[in-house]
PyMOL Python script that loads the backbone (N, CA, C, O; Angstrom):
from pymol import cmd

cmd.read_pdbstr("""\
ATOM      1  N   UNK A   1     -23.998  -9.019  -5.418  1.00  0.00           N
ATOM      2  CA  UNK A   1     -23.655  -9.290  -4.057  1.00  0.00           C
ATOM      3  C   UNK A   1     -22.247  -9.860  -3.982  1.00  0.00           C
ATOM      4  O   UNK A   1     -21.372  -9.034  -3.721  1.00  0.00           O
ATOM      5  N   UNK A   2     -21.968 -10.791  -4.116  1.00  0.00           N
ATOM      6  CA  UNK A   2     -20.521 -11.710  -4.572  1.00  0.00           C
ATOM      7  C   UNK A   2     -20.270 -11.943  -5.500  1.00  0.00           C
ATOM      8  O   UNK A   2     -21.234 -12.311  -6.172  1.00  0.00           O
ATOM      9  N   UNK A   3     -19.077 -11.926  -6.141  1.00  0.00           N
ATOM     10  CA  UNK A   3     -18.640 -12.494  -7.257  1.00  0.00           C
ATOM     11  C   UNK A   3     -18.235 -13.578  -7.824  1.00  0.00           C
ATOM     12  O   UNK A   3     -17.218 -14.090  -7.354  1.00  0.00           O
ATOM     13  N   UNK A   4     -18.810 -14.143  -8.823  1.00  0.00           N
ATOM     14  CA  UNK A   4     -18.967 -15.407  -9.519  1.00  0.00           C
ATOM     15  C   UNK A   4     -17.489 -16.317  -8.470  1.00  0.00           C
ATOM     16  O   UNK A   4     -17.586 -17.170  -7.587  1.00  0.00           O
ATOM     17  N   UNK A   5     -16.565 -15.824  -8.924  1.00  0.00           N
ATOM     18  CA  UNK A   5     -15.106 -16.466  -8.528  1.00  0.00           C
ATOM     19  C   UNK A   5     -15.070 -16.033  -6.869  1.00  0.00           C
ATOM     20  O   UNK A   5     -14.027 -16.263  -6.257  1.00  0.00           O
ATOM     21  N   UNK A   6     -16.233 -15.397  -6.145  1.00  0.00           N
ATOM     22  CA  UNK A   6     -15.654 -15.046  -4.605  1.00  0.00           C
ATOM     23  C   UNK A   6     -16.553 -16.025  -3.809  1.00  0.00           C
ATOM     24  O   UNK A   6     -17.639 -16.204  -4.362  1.00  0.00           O
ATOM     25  N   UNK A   7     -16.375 -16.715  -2.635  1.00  0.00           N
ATOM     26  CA  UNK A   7     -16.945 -17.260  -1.793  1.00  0.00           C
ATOM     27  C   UNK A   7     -16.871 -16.373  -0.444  1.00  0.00           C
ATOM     28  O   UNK A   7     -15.948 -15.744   0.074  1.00  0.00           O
ATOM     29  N   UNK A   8     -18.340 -16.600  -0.059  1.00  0.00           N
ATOM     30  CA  UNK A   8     -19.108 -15.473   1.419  1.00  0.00           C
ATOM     31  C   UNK A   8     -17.424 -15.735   2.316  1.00  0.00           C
ATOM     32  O   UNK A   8     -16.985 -16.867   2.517  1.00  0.00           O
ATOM     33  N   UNK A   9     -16.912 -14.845   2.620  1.00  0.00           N
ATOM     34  CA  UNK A   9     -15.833 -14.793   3.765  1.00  0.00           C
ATOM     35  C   UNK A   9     -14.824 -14.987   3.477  1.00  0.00           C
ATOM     36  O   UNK A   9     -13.937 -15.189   4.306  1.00  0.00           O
ATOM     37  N   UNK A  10     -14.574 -14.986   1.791  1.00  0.00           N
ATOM     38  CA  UNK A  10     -13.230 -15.494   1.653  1.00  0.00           C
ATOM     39  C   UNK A  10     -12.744 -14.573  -0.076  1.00  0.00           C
ATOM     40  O   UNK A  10     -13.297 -14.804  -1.151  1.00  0.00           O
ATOM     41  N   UNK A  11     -11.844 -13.774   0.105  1.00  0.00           N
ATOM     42  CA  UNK A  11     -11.171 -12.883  -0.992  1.00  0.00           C
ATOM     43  C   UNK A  11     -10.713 -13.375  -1.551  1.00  0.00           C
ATOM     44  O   UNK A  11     -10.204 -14.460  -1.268  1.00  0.00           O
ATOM     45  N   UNK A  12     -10.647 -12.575  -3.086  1.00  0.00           N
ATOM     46  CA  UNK A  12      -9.850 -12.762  -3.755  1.00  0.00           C
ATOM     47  C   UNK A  12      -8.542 -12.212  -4.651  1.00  0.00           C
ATOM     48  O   UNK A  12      -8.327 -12.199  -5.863  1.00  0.00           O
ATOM     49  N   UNK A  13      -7.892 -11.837  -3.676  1.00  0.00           N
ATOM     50  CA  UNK A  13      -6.681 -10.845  -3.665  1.00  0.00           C
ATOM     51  C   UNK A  13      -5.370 -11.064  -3.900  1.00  0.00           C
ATOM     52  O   UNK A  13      -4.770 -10.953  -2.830  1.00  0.00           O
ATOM     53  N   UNK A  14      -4.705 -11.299  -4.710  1.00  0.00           N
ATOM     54  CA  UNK A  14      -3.607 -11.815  -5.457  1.00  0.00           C
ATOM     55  C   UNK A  14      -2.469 -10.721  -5.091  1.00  0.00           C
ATOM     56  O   UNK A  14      -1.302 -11.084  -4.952  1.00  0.00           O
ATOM     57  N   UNK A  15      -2.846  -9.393  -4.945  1.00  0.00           N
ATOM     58  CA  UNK A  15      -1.854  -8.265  -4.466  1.00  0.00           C
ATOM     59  C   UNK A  15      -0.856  -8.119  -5.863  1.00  0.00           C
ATOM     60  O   UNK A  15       0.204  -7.530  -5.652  1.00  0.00           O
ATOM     61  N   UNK A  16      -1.113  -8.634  -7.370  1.00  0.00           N
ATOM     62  CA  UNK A  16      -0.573  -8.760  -8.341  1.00  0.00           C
ATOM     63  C   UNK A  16      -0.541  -7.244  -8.650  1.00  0.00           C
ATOM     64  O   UNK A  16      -1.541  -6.609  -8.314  1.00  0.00           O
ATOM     65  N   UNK A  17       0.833  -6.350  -9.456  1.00  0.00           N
ATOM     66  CA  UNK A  17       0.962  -4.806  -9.229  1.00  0.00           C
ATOM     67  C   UNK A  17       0.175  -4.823 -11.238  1.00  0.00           C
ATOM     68  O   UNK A  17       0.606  -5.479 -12.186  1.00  0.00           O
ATOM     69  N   UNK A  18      -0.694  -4.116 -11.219  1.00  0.00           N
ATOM     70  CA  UNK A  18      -1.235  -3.915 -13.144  1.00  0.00           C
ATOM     71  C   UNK A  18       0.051  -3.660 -13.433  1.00  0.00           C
ATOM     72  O   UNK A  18       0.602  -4.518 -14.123  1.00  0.00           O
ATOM     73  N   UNK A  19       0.935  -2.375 -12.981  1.00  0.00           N
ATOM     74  CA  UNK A  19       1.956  -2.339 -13.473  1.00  0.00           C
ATOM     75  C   UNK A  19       3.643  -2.701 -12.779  1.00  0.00           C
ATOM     76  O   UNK A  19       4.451  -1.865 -12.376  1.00  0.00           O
ATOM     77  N   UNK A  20       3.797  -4.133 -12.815  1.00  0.00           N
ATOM     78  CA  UNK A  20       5.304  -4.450 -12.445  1.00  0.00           C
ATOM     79  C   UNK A  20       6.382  -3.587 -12.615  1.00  0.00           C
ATOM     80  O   UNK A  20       7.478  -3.824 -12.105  1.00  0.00           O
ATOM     81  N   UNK A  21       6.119  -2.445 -13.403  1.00  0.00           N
ATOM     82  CA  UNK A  21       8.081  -1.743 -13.457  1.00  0.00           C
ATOM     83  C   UNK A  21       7.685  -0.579 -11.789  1.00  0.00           C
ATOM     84  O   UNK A  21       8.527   0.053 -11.151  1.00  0.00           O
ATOM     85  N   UNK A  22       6.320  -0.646 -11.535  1.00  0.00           N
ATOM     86  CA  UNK A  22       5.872   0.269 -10.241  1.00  0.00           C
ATOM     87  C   UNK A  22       6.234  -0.277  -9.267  1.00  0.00           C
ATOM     88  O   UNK A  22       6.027   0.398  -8.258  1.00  0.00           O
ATOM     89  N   UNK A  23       6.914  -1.666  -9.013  1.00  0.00           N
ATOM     90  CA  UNK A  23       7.457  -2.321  -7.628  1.00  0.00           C
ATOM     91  C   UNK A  23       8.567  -1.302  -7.072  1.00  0.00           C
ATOM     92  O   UNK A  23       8.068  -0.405  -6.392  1.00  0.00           O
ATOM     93  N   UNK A  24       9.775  -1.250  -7.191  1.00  0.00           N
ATOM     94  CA  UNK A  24      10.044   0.088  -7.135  1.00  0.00           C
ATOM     95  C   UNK A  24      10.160   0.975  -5.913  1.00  0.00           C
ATOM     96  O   UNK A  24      10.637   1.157  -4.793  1.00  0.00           O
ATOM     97  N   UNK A  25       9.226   1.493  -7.123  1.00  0.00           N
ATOM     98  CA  UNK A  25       8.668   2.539  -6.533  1.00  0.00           C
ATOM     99  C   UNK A  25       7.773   2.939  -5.175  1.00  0.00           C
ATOM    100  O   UNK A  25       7.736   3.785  -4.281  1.00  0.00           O
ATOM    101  N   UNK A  26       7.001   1.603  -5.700  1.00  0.00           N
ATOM    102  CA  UNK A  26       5.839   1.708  -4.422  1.00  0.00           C
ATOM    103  C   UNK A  26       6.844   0.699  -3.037  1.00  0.00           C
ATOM    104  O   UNK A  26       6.283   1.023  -1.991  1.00  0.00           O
ATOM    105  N   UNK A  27       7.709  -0.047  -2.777  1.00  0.00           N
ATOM    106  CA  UNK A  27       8.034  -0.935  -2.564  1.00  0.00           C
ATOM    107  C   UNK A  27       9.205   0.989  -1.123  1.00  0.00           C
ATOM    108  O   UNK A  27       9.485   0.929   0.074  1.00  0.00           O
ATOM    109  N   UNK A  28       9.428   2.066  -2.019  1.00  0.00           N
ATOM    110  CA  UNK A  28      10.575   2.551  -1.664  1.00  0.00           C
ATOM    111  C   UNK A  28       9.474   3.663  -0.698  1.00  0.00           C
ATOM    112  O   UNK A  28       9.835   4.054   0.412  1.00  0.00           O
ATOM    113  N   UNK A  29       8.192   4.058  -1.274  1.00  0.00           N
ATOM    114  CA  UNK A  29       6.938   4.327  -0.961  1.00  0.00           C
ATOM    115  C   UNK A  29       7.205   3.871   0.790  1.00  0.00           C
ATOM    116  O   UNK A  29       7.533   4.356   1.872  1.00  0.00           O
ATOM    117  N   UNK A  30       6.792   2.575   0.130  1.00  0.00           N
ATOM    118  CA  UNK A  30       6.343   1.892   1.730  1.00  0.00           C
ATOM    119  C   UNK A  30       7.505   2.314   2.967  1.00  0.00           C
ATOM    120  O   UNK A  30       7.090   2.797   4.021  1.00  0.00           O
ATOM    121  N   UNK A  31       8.527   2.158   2.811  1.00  0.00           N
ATOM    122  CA  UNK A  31       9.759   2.380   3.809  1.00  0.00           C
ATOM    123  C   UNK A  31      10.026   3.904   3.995  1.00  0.00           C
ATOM    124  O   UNK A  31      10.816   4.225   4.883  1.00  0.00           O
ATOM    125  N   UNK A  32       9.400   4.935   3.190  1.00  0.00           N
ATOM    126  CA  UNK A  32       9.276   6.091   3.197  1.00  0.00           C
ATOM    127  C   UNK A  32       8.308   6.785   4.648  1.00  0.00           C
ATOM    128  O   UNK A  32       8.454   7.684   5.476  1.00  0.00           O
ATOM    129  N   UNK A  33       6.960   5.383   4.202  1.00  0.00           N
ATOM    130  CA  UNK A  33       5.845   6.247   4.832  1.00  0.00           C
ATOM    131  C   UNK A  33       6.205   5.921   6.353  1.00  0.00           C
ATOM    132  O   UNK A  33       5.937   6.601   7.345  1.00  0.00           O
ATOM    133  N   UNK A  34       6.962   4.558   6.267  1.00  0.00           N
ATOM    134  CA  UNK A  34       6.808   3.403   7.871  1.00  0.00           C
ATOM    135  C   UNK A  34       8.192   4.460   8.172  1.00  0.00           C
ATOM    136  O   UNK A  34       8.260   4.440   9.401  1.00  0.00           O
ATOM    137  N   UNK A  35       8.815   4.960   7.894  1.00  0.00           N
ATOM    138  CA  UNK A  35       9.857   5.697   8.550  1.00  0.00           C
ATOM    139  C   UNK A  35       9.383   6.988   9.743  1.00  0.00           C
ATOM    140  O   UNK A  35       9.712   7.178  10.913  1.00  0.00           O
ATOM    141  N   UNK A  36       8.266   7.880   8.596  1.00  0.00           N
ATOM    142  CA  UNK A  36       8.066   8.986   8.931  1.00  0.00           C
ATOM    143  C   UNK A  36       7.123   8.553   9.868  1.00  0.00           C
ATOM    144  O   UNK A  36       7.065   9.386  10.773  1.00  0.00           O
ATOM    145  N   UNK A  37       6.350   7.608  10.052  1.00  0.00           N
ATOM    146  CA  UNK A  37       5.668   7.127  10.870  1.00  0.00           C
ATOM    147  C   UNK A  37       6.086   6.040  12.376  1.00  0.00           C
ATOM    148  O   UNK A  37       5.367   5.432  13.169  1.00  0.00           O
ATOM    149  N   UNK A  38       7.516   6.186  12.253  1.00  0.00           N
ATOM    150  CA  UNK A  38       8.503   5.549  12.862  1.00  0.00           C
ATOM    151  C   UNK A  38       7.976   3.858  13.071  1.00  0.00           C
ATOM    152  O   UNK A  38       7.987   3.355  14.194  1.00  0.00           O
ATOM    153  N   UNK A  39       7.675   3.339  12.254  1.00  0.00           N
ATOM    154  CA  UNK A  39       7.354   2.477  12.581  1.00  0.00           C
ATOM    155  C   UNK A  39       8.486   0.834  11.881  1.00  0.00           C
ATOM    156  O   UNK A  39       8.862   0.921  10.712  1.00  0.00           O
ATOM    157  N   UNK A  40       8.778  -0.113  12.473  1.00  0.00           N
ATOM    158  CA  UNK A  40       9.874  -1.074  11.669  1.00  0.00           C
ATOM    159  C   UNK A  40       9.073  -1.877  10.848  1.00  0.00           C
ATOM    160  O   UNK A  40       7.998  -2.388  11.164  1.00  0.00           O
ATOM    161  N   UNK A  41       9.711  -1.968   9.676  1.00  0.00           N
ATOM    162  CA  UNK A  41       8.983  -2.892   8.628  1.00  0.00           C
ATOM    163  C   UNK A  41      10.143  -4.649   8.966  1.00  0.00           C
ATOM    164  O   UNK A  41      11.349  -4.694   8.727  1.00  0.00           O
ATOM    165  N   UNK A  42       9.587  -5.444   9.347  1.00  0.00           N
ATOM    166  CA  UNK A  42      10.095  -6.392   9.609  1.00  0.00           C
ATOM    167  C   UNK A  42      11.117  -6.834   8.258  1.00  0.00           C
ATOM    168  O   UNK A  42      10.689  -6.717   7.109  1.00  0.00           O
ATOM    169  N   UNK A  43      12.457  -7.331   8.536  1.00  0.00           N
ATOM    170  CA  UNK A  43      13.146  -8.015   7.623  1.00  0.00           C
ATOM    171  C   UNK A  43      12.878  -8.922   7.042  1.00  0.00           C
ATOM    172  O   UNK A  43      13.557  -9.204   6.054  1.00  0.00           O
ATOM    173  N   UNK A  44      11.700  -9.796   7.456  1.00  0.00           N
ATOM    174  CA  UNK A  44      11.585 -10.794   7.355  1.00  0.00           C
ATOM    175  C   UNK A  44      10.525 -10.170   6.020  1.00  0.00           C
ATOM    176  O   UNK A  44      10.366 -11.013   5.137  1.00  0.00           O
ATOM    177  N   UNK A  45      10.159  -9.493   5.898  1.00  0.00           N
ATOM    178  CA  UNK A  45       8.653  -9.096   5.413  1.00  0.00           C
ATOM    179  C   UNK A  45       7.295  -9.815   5.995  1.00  0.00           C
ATOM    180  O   UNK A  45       6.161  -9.663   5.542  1.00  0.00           O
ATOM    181  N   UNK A  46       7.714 -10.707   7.204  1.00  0.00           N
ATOM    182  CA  UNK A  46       6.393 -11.223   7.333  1.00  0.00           C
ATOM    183  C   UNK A  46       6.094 -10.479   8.520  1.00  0.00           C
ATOM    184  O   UNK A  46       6.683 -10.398   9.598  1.00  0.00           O
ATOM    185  N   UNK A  47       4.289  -9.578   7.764  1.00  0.00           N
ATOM    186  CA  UNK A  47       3.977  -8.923   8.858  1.00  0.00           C
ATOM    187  C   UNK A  47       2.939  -9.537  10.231  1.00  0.00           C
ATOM    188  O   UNK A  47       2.722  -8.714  11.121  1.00  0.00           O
ATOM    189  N   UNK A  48       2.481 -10.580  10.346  1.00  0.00           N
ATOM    190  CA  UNK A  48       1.777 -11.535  11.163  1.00  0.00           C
ATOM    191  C   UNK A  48       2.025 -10.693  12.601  1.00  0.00           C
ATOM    192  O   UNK A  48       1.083 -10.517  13.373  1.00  0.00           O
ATOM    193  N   UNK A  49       3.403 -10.178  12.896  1.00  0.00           N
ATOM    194  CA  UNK A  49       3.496  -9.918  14.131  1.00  0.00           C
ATOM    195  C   UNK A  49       3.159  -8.233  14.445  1.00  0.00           C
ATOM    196  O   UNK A  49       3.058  -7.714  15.557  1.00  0.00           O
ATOM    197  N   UNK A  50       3.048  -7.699  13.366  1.00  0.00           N
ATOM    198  CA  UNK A  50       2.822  -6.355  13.478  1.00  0.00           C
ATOM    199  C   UNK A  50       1.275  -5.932  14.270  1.00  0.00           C
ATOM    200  O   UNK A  50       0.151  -6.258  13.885  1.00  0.00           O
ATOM    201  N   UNK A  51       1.568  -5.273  15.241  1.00  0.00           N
ATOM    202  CA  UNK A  51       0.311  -4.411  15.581  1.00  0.00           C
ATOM    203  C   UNK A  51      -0.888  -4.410  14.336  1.00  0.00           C
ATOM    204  O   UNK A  51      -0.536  -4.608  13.173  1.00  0.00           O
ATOM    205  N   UNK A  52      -1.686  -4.277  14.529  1.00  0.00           N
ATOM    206  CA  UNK A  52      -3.600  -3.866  13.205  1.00  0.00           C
ATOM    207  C   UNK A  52      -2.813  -2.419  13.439  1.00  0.00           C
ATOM    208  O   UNK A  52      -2.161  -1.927  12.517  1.00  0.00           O
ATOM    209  N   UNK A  53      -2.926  -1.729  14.825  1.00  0.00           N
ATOM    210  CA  UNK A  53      -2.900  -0.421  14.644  1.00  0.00           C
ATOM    211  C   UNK A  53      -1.546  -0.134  13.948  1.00  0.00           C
ATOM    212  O   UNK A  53      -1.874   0.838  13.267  1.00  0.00           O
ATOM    213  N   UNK A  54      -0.185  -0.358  13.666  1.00  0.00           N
ATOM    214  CA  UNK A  54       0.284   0.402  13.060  1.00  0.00           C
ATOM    215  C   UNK A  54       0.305  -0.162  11.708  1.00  0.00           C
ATOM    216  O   UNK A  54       0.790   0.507  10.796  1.00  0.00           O
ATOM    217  N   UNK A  55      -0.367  -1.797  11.406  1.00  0.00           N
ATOM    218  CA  UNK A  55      -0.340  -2.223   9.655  1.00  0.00           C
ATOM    219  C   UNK A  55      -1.149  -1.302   9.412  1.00  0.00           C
ATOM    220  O   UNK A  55      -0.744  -0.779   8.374  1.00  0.00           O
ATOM    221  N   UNK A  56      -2.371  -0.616   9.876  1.00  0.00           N
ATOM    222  CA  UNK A  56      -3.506   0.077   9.326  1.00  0.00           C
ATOM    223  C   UNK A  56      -3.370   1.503   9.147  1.00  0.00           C
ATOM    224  O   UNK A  56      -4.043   2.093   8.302  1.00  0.00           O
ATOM    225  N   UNK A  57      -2.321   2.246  10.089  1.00  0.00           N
ATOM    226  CA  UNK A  57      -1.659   3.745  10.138  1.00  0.00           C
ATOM    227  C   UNK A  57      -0.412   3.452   8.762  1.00  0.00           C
ATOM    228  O   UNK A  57      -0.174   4.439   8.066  1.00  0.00           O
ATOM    229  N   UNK A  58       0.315   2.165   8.426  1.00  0.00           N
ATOM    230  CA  UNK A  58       0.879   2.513   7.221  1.00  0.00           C
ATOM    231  C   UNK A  58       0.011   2.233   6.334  1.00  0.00           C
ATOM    232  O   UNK A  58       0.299   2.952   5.378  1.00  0.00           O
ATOM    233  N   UNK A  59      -0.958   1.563   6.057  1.00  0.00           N
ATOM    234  CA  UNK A  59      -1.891   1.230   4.843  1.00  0.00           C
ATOM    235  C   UNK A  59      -2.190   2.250   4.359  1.00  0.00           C
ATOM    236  O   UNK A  59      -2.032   2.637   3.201  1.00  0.00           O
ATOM    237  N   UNK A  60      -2.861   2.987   5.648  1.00  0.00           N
ATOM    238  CA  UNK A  60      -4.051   4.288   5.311  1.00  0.00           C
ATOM    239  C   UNK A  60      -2.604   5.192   4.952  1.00  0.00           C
ATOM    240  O   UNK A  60      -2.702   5.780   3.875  1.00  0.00           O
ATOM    241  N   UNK A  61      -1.916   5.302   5.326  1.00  0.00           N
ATOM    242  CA  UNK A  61      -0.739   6.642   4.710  1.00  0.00           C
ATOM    243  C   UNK A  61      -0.097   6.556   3.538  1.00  0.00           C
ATOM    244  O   UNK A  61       0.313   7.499   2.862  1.00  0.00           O
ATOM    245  N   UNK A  62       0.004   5.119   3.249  1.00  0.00           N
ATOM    246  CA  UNK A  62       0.391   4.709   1.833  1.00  0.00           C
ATOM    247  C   UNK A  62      -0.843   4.960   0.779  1.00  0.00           C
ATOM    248  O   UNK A  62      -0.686   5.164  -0.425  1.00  0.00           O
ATOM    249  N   UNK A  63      -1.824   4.917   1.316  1.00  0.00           N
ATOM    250  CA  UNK A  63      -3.118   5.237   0.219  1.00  0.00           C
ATOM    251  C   UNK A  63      -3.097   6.500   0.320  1.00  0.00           C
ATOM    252  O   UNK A  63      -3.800   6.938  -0.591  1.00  0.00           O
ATOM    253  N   UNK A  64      -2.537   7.607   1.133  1.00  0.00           N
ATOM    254  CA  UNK A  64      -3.260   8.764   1.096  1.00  0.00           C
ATOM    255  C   UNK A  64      -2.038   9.391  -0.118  1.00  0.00           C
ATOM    256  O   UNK A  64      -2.387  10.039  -1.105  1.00  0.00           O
ATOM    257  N   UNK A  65      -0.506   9.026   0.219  1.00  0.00           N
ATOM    258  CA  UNK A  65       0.303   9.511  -0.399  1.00  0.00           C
ATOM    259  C   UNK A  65       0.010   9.257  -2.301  1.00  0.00           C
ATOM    260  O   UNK A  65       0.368   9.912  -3.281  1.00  0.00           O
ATOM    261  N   UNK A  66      -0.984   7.703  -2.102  1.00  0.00           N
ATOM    262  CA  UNK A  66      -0.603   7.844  -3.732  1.00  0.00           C
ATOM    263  C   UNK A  66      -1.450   8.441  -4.195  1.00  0.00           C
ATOM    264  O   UNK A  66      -1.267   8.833  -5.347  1.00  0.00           O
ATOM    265  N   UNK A  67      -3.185   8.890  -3.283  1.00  0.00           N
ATOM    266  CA  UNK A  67      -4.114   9.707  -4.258  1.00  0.00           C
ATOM    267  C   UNK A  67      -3.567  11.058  -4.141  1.00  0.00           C
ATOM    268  O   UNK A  67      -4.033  11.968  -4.827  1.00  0.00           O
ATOM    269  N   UNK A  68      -2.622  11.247  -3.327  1.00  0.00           N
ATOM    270  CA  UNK A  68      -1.771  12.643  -3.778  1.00  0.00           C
ATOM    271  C   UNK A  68      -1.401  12.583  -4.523  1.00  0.00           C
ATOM    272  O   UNK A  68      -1.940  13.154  -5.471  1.00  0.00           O
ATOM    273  N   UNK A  69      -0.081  11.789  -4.740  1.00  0.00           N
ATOM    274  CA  UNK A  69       0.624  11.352  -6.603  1.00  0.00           C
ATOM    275  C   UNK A  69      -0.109  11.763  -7.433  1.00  0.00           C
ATOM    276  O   UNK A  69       0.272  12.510  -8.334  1.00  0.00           O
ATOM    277  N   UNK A  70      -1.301  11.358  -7.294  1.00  0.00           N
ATOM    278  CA  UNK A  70      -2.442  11.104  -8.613  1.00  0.00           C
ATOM    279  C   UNK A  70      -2.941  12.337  -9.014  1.00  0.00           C
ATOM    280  O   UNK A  70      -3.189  12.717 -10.159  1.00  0.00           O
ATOM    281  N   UNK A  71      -3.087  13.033  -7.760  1.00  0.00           N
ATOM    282  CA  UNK A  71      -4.007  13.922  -8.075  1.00  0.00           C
ATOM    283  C   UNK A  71      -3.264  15.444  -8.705  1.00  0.00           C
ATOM    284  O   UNK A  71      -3.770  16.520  -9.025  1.00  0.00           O
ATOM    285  N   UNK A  72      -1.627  14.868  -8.700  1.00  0.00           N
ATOM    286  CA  UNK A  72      -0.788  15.891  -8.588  1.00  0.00           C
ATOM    287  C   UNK A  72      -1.022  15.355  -9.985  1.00  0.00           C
ATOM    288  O   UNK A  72      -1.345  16.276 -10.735  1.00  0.00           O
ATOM    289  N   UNK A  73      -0.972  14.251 -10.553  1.00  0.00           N
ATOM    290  CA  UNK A  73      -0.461  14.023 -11.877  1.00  0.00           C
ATOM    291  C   UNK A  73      -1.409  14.230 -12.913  1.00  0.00           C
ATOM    292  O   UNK A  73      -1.207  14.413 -14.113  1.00  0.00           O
ATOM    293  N   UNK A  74      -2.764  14.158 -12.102  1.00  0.00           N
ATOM    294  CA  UNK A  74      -3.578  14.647 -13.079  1.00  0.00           C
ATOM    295  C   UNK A  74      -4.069  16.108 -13.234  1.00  0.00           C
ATOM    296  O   UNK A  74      -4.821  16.485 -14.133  1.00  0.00           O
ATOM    297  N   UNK A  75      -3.538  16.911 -12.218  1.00  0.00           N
ATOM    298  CA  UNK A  75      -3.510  18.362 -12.679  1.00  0.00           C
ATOM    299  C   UNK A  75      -2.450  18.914 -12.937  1.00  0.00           C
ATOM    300  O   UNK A  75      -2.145  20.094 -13.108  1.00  0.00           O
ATOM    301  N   UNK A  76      -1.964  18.094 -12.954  1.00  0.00           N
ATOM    302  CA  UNK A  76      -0.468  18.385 -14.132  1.00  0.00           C
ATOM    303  C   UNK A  76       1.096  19.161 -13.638  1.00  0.00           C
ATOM    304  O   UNK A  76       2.008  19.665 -14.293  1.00  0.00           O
ATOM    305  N   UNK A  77       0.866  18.963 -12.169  1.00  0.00           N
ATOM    306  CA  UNK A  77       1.522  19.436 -10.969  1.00  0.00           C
ATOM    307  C   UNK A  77       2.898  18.226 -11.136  1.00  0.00           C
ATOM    308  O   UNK A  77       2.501  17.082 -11.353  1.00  0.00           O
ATOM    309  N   UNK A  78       3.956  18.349 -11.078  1.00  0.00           N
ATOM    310  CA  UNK A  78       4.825  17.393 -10.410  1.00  0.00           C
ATOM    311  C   UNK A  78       5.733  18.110  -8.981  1.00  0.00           C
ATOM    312  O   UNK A  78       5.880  19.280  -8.626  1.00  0.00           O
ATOM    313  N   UNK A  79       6.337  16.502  -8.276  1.00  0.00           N
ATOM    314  CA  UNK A  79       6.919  16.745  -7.612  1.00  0.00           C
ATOM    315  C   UNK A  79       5.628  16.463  -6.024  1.00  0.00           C
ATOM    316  O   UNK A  79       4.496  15.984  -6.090  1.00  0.00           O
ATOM    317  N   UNK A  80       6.430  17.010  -4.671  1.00  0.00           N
ATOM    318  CA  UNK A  80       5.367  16.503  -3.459  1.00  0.00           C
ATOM    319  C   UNK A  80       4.974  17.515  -2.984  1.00  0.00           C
ATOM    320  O   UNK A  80       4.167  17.488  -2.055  1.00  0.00           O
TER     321      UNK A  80
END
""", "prot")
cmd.dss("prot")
cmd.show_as("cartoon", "prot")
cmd.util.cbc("prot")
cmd.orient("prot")
């Protein structure tokens, strides 16, 4: 049900990358997707003021682009 280290209502999400040399990348990702999606990524990086609906239209587009990546990389496809 929960995990030893999780308490009912409260995560445990560090947002730590497995692989650090992928900041980057995913970091150039993000300003890629919020572009085509015209949407402004605050300077500040703090998103508090952003719409749910458009943090959740870049979330979901940033997830869709990387199980593309993936799926390109594991059938041995490169490129978009």
């Amino acid at each position: 049900m929960y995990e030893a280290n999780q308490s009912r209502g409260r995560r445990n999400n560090s947002n730590t990358l497995i692989v650090p040399q992928a900041n980057n990348a995913l970091q150039q990702l993000k300003y890629e997707a919020a572009q085509e999606l015209g949407i402004t990524i605050p300077a500040d990086g703090y998103y508090g003021d952003m719409p749910s609906r458009e943090a959740g239209s870049l979330g979901g587009y940033i997830t869709k682009r990387l199980v593309q990546l993936a799926e390109q990389q594991l059938s041995g496809r490169s490129g978009q």
